[in-house]
LUMPA-11494 format. One line per 2 residues: number of its first residue (from 1); for each residue x, y negated, z of C-alpha. Coordinates in steps of 0.05 Angstrom, whole numbers. Each point is the difference from the previous one (the first is absolute). Layout:
N
NUM	X/Y/Z | ...
//
This chain:
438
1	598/-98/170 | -44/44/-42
3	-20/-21/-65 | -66/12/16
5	-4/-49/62 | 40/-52/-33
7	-55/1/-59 | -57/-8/58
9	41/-56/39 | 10/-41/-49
11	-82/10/-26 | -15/-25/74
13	42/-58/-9 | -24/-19/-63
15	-65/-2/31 | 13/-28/60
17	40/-59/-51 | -62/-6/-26
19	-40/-13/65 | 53/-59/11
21	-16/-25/-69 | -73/-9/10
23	6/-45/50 | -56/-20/45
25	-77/12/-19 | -28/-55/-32
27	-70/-17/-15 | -38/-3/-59
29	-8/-59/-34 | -68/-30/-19
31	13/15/-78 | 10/78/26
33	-58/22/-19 | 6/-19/-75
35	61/33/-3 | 11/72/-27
37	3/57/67 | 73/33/-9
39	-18/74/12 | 68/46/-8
41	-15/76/6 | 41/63/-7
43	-63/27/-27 | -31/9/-73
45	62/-24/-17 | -8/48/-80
47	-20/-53/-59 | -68/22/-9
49	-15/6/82 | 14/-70/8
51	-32/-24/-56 | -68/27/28
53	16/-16/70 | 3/-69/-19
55	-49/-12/-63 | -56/51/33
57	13/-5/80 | 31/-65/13
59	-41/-44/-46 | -60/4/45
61	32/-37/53 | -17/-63/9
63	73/-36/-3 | 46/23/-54
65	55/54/21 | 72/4/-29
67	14/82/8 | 68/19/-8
69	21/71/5 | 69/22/29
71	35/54/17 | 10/-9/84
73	72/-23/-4 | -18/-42/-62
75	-54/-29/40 | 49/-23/49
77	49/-27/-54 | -56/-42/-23
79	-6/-22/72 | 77/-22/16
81	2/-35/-75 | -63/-39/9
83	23/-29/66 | -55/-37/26
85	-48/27/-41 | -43/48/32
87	-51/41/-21 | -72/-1/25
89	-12/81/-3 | 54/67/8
91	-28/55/-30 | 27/65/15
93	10/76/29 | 11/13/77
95	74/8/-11 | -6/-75/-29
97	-41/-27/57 | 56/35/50
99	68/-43/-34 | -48/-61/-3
101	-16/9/67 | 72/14/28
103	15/-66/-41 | -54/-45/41
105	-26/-12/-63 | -72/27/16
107	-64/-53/30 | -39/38/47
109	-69/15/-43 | -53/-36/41
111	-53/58/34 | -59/-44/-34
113	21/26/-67 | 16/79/25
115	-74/-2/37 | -35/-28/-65
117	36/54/-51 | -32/50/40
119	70/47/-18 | -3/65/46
121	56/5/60 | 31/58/-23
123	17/-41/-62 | 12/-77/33
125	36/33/58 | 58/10/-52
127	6/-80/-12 | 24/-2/79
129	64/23/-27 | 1/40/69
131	-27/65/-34 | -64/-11/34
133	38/41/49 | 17/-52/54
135	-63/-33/22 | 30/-67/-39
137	-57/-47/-4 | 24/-54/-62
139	-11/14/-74 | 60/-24/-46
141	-31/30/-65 | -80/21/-24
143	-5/65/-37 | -16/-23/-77
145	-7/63/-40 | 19/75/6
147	28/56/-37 | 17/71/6
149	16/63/-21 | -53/63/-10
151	-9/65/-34 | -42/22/-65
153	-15/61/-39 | -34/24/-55
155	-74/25/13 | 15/58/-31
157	55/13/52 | -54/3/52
159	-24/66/-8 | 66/23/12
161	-5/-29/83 | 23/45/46
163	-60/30/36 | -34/-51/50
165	43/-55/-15 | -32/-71/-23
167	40/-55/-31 | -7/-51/47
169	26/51/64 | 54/29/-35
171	65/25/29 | 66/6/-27
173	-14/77/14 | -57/3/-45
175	30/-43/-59 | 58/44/-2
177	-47/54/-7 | -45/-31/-45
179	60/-6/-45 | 16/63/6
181	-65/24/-26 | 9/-52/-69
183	67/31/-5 | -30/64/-11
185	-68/-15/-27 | 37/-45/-52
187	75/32/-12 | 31/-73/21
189	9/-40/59 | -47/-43/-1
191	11/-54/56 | 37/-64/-17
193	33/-45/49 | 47/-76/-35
195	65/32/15 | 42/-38/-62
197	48/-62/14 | -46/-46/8
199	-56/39/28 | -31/-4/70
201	6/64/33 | 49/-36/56
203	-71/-32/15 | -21/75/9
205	48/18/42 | -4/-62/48
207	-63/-8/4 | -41/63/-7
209	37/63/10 | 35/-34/57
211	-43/-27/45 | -51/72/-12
213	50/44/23 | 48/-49/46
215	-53/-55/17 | 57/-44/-17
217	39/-33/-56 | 67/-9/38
219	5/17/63 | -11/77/-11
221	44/3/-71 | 36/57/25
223	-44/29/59 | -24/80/-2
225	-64/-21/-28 | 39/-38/-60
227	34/57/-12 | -70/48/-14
229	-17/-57/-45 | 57/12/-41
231	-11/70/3 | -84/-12/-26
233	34/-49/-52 | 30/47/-30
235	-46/54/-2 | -51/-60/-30
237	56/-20/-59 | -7/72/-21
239	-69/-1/-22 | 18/-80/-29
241	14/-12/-71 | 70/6/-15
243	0/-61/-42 | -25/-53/61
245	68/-1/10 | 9/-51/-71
247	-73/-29/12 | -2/-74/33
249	-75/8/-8 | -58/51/1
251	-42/-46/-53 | 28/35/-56
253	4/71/25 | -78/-6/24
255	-14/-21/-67 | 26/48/-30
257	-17/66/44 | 68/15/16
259	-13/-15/70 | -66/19/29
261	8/-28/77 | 45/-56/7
263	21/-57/54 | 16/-73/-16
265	-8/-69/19 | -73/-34/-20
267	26/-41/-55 | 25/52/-38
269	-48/46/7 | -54/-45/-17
271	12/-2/-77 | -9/79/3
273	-62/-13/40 | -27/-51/-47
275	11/46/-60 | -36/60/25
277	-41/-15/53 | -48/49/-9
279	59/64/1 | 39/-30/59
281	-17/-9/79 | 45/-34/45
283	8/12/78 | 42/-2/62
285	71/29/11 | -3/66/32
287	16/0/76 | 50/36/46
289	17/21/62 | -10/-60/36
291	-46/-39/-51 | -14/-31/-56
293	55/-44/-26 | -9/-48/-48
295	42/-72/-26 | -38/-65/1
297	33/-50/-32 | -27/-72/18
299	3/-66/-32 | -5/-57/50
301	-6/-76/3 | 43/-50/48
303	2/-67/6 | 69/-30/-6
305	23/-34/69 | 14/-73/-35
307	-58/6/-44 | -14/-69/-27
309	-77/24/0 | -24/38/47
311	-72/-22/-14 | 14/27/-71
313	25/60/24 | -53/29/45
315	-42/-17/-50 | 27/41/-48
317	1/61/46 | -68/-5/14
319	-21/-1/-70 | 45/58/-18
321	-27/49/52 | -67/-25/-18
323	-44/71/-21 | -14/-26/-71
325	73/-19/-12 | 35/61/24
327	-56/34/-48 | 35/-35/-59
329	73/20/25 | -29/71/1
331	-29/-2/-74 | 49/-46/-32
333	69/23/35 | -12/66/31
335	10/-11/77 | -43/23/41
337	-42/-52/53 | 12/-5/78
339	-65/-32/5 | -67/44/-2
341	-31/7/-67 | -78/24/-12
343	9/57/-57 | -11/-31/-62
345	-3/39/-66 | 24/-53/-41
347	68/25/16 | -2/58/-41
349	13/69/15 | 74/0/5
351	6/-54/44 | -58/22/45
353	29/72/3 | 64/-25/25
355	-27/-47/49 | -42/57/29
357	61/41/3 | 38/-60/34
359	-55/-8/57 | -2/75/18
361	74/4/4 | 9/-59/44
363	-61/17/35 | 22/71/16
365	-13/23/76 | 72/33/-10
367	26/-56/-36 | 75/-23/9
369	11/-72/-32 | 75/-20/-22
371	26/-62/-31 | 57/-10/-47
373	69/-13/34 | 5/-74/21
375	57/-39/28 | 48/37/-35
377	30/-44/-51 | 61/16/-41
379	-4/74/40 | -71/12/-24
381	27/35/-74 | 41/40/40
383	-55/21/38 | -38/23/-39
385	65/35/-42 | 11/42/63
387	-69/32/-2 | 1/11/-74
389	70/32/9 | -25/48/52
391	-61/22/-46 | 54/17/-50
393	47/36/37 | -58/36/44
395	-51/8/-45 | 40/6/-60
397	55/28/2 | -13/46/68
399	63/-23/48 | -21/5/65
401	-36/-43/33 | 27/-11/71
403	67/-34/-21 | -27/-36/-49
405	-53/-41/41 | 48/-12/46
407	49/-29/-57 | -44/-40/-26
409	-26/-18/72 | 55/-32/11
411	6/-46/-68 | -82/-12/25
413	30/-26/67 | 53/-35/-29
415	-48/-43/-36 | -59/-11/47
417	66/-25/46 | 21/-60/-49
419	-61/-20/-6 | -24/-3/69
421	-67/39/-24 | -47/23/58
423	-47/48/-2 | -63/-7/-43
425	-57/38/-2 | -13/66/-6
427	62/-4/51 | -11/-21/74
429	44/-55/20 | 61/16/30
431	29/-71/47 | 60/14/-39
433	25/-57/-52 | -2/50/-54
435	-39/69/-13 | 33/61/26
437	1/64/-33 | -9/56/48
//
């Protein structure tokens, strides 16, 4: 047996051990309520994101909470060791909600609570763990809080736009040739893109240039249109500053001037943003040939299946998709809500430019929505290693493209196999127990 599938059968029966151990749902007990709300999260899991999720988020609700941040196999660890002991609160990414899930480990969420968040469908649809591609009717987890990934430039890079194109329509077309025109204007490439070791451009690759030109993630990895996108990838990475490949962030690089247009995740292009707000814009990822494709990567809440209080944990839900809360996540932590917000100019330019550029991008008639790889478990590192190796050896270092999608469609397949891993969106479903590669 495969390493690979070993690794994911025995994560299934850990958690299906720990089902076993949890034993029948029991009820709270009158005292309940005076007791702390156990609320374990895969989420705002660095030092200083806890710390404000619990002393500036948390502390308005009216029960005390007990947060405890885990990695997701940590949190499930903490599960098996504590026996009985079962949290009131999971909080986590899709992929999370998926094991959990597969597990029976998830309470349905009660459709009181999802009518009085007011979330939108296109976000809540996710939490039927169906895709929202099914028709499936029961919510197992409510959207919490959102991030994503954009683009942002100089201002002074502006007047270097190709000739009728506008930031928030942009193609990959006309940023190749906008960065053609800084090349020249300027002497140096000037677009910058986290291609180091511990950079993001995997997320680039997955869930932007992908879906644009393929309209998929998976399915099409090796189709003709994948293979123009390689071919437009590389004509990009020539107008891309040579040194993205050692940056893990554009922060620095922005701050600097080095790079004048760059592409990152929210987080770390806020502290750029915050900086210089006044000499930076952000907006949506350039589109393709079949749209605009773009990564959301959502934070959920689910309600553990032997929850000792359920009462306690609706309750919680409903005050953490509350408007005014989600506000505080957004201007404490730096996740963006799921809820409506009014604007509001307390806060701040950074955070209001990025939130503008967040709602455009989503909002997007062309718009192509992706979510990070769930269900993948052990395989998902070597997921996202197969991507990053065909950017190198592609984009890079110029072999050609046709055997090298299909060798590393192949390892791809190998690993959405041992885990069992449907489709998910931008990919239709398939009816097959895994997600083919065509």
């Amino acid at each position: 047996m495969p390493p690979a599938q070993m690794t994911c059968r025995r994560l299934w029966a850990v958690l299906l051990l720990i089902v076993g151990m949890l034993g029948p749902a029991t009820h709270p007990s009158p005292a309940a309520a005076d007791q702390p709300l156990l609320f374990l999260s895969t989420q705002f899991a660095p030092v200083d994101e806890a710390h404000r999720l619990r002393t500036r988020v948390l502390a308005g609700f009216d029960r005390p909470v007990d947060f405890q941040p885990y990695d997701s196999l940590a949190v499930l660890a903490r599960l098996a060791e504590s026996g009985a002991v079962v949290p009131a609160l999971f909080g986590g990414v899709h992929g999370d909600m998926v094991a959990l899930h597969r597990a029976r480990l998830l309470h349905p969420i009660d459709p009181s609570v999802v009518a009085a968040a007011e979330i939108p469908d296109r976000l809540s649809s996710l939490g039927r763990l169906d895709g929202g591609q099914t028709g499936g009717k029961q919510l197992w987890y409510m959207p919490w809080a959102k991030a994503t990934y954009l683009m942002v430039a100089h201002r002074r890079a502006l007047a270097k736009l190709p000739p009728g194109a506008t930031l928030d329509r942009l193609s990959y077309d006309e940023l190749i040739a906008w960065g053609e025109r800084l090349k020249a204007d300027t002497g140096a490439p000037r677009i910058g893109f986290p291609a180091g070791s511990n950079g993001l451009i995997h997320r680039f690759l997955q869930g932007f240039l992908y879906p644009s030109y393929t309209g998929t993630m998976v399915r099409g990895f090796r189709s003709r249109a994948a293979h123009r996108m390689w071919q437009e990838a590389r004509r990009l990475w020539q107008v891309v500053n040579p040194r993205s490949t050692s940056m893990n962030t554009m922060y620095e690089a922005l701050r600097t001037g080095e790079v004048w247009v760059a592409w990152d995740h929210v987080a770390r292009l806020l502290p750029a943003l915050r900086q210089q707000p006044e000499s930076l814009v952000a907006f949506p990822a350039p589109a393709g040939p079949t749209g605009r494709g773009f990564m959301l990567v959502l934070a959920g809440l689910a309600i553990p299946a032997q929850t000792p209080d359920p009462v306690g944990s609706r309750d919680l839900i409903g005050y953490l998709t509350r408007p005014a809360v989600q506000r505080t996540v957004l201007t404490e932590i730096g996740f963006f809500p799921v809820v409506t917000l009014e604007p509001d100019g307390a806060l701040g330019s950074a955070l209001s430019m990025l939130r503008a550029a967040v709602d455009r991008q989503e909002s997007a008639e062309d718009a192509i929505p992706a979510i990070l790889p769930p269900g993948l478990g052990a395989g998902g590192e070597g997921f996202n290693l197969s991507y990053r190796l065909a950017f190198s050896r592609i984009v890079l270092r110029g072999r050609p493209i046709a055997p090298t999608l299909d060798r590393f469609a192949g390892r791809l397949q190998s690993i959405l196999d041992a885990a069992g891993a449907p489709c998910w969106p931008p990919d239709r479903p398939s009816g097959a127990d895994s997600c083919p590669i065509e």
